[in-house]
DSSP file (Angstrom, degrees, kcal/mol; ACC not computed):
  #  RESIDUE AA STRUCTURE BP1 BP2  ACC     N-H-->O    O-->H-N    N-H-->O    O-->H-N    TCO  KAPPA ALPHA  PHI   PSI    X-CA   Y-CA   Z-CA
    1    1 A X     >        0   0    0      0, 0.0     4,-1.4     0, 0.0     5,-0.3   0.000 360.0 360.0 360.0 163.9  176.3  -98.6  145.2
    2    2 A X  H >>  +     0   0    0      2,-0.2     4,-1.6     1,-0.2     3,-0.5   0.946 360.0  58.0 -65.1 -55.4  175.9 -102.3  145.3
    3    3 A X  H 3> S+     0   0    0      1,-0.3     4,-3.1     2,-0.2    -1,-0.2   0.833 113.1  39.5  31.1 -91.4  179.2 -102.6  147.0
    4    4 A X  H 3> S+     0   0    0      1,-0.2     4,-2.7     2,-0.2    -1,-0.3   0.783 111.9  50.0 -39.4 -50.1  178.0 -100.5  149.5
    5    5 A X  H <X S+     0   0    0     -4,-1.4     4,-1.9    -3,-0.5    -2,-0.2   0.761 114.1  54.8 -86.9 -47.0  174.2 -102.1  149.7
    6    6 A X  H  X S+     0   0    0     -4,-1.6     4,-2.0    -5,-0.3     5,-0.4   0.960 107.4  52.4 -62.7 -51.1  176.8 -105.8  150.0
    7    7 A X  H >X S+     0   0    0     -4,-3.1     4,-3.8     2,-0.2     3,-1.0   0.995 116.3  36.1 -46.2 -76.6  178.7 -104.1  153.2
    8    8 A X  H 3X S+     0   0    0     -4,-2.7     4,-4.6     1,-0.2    -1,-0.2   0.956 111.4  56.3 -35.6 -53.9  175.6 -103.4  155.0
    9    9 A X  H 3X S+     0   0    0     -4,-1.9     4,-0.8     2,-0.2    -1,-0.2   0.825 110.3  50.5 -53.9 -37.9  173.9 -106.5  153.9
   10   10 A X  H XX S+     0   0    0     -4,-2.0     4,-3.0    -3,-1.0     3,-1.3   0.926 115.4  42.8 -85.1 -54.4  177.3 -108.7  155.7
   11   11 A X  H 3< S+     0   0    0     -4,-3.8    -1,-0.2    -5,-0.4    -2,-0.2   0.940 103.1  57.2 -73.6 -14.5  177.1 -106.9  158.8
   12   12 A X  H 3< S+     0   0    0     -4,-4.6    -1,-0.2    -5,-0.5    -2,-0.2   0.877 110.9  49.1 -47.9 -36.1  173.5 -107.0  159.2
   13   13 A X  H << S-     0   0    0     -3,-1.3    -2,-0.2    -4,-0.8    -3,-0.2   0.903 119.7-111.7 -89.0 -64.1  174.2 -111.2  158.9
   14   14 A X  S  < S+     0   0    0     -4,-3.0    -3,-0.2     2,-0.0    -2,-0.1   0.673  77.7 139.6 108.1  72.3  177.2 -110.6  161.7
   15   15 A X    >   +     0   0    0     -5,-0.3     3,-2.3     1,-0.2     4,-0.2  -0.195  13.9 160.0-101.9  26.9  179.9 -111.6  158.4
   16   16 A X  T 3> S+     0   0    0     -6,-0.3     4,-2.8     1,-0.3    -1,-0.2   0.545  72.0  56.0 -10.6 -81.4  182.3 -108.9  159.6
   17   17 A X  H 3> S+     0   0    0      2,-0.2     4,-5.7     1,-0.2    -1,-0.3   0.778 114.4  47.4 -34.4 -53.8  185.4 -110.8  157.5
   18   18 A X  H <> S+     0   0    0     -3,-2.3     4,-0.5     2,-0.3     3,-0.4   0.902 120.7  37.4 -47.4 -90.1  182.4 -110.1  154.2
   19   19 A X  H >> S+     0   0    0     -4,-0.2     4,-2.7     1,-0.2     3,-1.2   0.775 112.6  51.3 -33.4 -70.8  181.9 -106.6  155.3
   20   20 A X  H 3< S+     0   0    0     -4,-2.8     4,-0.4     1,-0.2     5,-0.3   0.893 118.3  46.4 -34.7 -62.0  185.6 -105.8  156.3
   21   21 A X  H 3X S+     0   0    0     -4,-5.7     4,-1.0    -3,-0.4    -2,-0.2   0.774 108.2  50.6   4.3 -78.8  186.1 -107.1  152.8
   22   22 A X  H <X S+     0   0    0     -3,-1.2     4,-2.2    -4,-0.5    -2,-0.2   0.752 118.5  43.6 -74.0 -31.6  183.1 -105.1  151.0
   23   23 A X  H  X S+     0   0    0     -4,-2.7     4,-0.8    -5,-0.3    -1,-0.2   0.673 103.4  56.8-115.5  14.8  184.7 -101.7  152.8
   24   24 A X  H  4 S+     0   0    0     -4,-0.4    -1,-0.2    -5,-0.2    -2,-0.1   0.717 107.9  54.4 -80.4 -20.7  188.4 -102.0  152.3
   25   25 A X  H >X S+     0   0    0     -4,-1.0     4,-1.1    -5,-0.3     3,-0.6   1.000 115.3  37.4 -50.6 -79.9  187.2 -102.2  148.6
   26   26 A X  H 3X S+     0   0    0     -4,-2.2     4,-4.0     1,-0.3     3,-0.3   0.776 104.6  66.7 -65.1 -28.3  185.2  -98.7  149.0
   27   27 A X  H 3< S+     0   0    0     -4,-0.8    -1,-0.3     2,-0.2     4,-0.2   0.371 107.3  49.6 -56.3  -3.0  187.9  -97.0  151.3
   28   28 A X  H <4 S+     0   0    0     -3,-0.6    -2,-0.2     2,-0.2     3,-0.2   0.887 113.5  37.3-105.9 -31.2  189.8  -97.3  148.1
   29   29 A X  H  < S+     0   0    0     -4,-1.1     2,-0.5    -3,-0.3    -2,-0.2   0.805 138.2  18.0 -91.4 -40.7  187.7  -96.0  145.8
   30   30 A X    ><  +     0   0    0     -4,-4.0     3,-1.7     1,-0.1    -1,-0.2  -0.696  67.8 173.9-132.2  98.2  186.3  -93.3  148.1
   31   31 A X  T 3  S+     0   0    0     -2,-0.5    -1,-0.1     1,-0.2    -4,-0.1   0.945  79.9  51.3 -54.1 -47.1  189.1  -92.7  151.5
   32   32 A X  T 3  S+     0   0    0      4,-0.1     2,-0.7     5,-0.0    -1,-0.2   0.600  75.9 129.5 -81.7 -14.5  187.1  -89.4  153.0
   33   33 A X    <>  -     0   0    0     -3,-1.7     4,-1.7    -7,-0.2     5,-0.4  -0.337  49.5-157.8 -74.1 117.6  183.6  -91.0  153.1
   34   34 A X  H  > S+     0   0    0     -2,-0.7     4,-0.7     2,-0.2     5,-0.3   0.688  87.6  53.7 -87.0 -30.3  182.5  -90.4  156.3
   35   35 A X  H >> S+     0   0    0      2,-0.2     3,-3.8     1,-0.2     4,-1.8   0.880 114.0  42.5 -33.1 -98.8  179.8  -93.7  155.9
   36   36 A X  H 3> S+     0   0    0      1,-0.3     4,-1.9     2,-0.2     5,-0.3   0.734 111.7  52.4 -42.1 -33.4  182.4  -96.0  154.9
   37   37 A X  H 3X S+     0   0    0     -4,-1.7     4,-0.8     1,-0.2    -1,-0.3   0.816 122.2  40.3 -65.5 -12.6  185.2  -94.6  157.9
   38   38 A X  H <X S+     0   0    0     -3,-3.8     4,-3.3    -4,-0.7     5,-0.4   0.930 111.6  48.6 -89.7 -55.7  182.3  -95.3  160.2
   39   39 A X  H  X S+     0   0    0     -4,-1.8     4,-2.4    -5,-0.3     5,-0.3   0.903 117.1  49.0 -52.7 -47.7  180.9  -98.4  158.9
   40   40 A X  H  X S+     0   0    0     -4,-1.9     4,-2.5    -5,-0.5    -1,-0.3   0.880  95.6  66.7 -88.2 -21.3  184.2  -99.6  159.0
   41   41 A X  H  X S+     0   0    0     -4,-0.8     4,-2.5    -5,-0.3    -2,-0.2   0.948 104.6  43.5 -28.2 -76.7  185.3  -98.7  162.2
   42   42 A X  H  X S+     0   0    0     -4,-3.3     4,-2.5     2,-0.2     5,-0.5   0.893 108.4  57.7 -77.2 -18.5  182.9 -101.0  163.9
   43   43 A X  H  X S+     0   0    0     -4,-2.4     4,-2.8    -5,-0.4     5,-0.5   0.961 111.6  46.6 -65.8 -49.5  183.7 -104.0  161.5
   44   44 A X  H  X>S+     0   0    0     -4,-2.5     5,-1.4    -5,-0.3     4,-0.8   0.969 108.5  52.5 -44.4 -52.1  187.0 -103.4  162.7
   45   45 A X  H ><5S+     0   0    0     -4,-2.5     3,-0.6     3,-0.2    -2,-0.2   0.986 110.7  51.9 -55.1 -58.4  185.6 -103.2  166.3
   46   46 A X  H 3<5S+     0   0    0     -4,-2.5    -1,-0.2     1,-0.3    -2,-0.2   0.967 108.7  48.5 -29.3 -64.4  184.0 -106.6  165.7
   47   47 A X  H 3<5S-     0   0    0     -4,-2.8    -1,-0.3    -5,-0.5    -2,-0.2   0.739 112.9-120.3 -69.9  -5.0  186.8 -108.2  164.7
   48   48 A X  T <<5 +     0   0    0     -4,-0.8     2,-1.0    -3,-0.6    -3,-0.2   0.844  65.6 142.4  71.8  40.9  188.4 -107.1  167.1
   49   49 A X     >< +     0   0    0     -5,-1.4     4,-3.8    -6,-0.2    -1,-0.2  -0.859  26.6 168.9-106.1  68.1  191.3 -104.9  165.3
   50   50 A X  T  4  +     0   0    0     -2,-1.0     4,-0.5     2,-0.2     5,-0.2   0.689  68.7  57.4 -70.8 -14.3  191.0 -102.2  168.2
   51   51 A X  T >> S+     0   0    0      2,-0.2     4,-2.1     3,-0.1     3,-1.2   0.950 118.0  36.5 -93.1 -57.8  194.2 -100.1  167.4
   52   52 A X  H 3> S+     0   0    0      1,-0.2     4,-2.8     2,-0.2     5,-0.3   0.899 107.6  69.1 -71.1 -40.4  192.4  -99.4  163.4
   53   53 A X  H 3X S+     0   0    0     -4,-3.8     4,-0.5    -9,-0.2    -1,-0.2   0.668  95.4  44.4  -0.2 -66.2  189.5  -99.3  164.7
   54   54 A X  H X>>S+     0   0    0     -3,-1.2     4,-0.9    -4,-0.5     5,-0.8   0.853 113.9  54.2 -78.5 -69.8  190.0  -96.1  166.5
   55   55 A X  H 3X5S+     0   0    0     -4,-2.1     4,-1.2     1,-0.3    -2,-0.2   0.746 105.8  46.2 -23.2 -52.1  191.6  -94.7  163.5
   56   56 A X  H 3X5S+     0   0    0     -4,-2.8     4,-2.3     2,-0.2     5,-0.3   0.879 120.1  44.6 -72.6 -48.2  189.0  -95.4  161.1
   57   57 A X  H XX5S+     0   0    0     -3,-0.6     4,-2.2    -4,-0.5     3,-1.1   0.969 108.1  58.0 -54.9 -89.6  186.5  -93.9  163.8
   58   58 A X  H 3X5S+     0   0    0     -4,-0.9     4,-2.0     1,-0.3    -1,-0.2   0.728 106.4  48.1  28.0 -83.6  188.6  -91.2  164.5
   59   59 A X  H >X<S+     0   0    0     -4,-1.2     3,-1.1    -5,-0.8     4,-0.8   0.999 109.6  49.0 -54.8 -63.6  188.5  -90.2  161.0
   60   60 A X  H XX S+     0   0    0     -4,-2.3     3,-4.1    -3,-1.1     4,-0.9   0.951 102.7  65.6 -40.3 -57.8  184.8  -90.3  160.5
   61   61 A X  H >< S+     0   0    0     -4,-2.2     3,-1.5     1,-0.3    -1,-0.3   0.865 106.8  42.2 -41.1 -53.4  184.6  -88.4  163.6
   62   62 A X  H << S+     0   0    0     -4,-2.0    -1,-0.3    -3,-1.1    -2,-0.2   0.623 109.9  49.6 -60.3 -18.0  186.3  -85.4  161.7
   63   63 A X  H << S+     0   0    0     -3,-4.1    -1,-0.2    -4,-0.8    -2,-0.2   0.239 100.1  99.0-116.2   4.2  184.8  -85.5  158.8
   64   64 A X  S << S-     0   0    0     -3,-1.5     2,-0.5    -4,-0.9    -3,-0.0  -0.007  79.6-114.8 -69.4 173.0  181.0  -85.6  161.1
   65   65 A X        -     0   0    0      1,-0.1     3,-0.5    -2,-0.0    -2,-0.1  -0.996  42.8-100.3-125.2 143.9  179.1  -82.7  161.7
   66   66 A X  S    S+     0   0    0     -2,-0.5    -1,-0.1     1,-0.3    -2,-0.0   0.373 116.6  53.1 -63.0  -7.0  179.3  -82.2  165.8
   67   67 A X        +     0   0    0      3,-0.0     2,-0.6     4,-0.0    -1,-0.3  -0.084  63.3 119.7-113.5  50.8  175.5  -84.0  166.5
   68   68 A X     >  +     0   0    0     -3,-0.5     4,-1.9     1,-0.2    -4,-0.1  -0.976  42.6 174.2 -75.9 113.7  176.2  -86.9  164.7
   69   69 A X  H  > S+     0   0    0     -2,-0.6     4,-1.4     1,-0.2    -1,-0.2   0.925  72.0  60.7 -62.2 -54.3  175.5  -89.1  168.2
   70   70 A X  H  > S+     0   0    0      1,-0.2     4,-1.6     2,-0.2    -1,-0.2   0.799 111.8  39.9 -55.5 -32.1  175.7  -92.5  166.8
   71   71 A X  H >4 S+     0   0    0      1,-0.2     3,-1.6     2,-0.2    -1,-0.2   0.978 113.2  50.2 -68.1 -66.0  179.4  -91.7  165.8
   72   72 A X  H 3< S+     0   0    0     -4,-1.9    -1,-0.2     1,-0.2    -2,-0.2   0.422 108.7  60.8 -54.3   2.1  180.3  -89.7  169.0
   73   73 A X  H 3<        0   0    0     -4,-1.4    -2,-0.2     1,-0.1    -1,-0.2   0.960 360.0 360.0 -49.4 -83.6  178.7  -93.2  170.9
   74   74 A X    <<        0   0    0     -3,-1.6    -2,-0.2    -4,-1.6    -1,-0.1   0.283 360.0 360.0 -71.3 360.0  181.3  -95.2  169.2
């Protein structure tokens, strides 16, 4: 989605606020997707919002299939 394609685009730029933005939007529309809990996880980490962070990670982490690295990294 564009949405999505906008998210990417912010953090690639280091606009974390943009991004945080672009993926509280798609954590509404889609809660479980394991992208967007991820994605958003480290914009959270950026911003330094450590406590949600984990959470959002957390989640992803559950919804991963056990060799995703990059996740179990974070």
């Amino acid at each position: 989605s564009k949405l999505w394609e906008k998210s990417l685009a912010a953090i690639q730029k280091e606009d974390f606020s943009k991004a945080d933005e672009h993926l509280s939007k798609l954590l509404k529309i889609s809660p479980y997707d394991t992208n967007y809990l991820y994605k958003a996880g480290i914009v959270k980490l950026r911003l330094g919002y450590f406590d949600k962070s984990l959470e959002l990670l957390e989640s992803a982490r559950r919804k991963a299939p056990d060799d995703d690295h990059m996740l179990m990294y974070y």
